[in-house]
N, C-alpha and C positions, 0 to 999 in steps of 0.2 A: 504493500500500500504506500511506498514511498512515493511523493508527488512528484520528481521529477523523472521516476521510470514508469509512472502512471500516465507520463503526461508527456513523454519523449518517445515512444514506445507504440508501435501499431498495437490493436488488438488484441490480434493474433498471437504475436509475442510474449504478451503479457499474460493470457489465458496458457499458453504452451510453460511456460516458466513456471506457473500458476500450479500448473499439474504436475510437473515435475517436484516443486516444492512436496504440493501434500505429499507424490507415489513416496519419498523420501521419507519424510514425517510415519509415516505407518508400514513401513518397508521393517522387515523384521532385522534384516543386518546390515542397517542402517552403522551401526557401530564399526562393524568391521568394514564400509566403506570410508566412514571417517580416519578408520586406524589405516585403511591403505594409501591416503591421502599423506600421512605423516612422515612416512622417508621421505618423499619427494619434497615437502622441505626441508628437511633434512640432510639430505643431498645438493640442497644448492644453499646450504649454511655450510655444510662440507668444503664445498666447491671456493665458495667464496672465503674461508678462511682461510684455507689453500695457497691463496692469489690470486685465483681463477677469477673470471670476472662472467658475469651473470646479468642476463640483460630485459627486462620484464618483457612481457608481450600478453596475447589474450590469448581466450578462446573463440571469439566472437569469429562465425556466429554462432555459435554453440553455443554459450553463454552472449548474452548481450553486453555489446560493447561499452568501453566504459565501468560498467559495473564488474566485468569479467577482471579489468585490473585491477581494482581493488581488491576482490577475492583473492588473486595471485599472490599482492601486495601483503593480504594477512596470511597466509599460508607461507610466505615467505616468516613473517615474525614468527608464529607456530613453531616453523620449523628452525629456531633458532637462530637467526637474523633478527640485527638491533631495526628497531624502526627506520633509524637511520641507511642504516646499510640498504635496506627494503625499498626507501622511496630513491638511494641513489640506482637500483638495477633500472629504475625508471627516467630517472634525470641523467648523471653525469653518464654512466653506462650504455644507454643509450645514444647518447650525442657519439662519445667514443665508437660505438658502433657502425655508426652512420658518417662517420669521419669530419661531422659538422660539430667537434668540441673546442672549435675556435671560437665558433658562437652561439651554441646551447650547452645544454648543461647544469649549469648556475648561475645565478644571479654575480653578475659581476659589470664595473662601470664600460660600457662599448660591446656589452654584448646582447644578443637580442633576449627579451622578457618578455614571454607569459605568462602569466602567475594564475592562481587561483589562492584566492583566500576564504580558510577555513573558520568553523567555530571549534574549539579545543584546540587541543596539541598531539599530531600525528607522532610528535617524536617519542611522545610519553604512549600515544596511545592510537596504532596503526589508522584504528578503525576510523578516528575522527579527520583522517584524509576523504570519506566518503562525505562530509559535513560541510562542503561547498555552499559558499557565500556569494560571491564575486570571483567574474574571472574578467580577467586583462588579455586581451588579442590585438595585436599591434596597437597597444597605448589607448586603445576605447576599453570602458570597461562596461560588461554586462553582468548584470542584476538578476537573482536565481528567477525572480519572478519573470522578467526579459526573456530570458534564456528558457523556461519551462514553460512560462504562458497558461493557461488554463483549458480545460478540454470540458 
């Protein structure tokens, strides 16, 4: 029932997610899915304390976009990654990636910023990266109500 995947979101998508939720919820080894879930963070807290570097991405459209990283993003903390480390497979890691860490990545003076700002602290607490306030796209900023609108 969140408003901005109620209101971002065909239908369709939303009923289909819908259902998968509940089959989930009343799935008798619903546990032992979760417990398979947990190397695989696991494994990229391995990775990453390693040296290795690790680079977020989705499932989408398996998961709807967006929301999919976030999920990534706390199964990364889960599986033993600092919050911080978690939102860097998505920021500097990514730039790196993409060979654009001259001008993404991080906040820093001459390089490009899009921000979004949140309510809480991501670094304390994954989850409040989903808590989207405001976001900034080339120096306009949009307003969750802007940006979600009403259906």
């Amino acid at each position: 029932d969140e408003p901005r995947f109620m209101n971002l979101f065909p239908e369709n998508v939303i009923q289909s997610v819908r259902n998968t939720v509940e089959r989930t919820r009343q799935a008798p080894d619903r546990a032992g899915r979760e417990a398979a879930l947990k190397p695989l963070g696991v494994m990229v807290a391995r990775v990453t304390k390693g040296g290795g570097r690790v680079v977020a991405g989705t499932d989408a459209p398996i998961n709807p976009f967006g929301l999919s990283l976030h999920i990534e993003l706390e199964h990364y903390v889960d599986g033993g990654l600092t919050p911080f480390q978690a939102l860097q497979t998505a920021a500097v890691n990514s730039a790196e990636a993409l060979g654009a860490s001259a001008d993404l990545g991080t906040i820093e003076v001459g390089r490009l910023a899009d921000l979004v700002a949140v309510a809480g602290n991501p670094l304390q607490d994954i989850r409040d990266a989903r808590k989207v306030r405001w976001t900034m796209k080339n120096g306009e900023v949009f307003t969750l109500e802007r940006l979600v609108g009403k259906r």
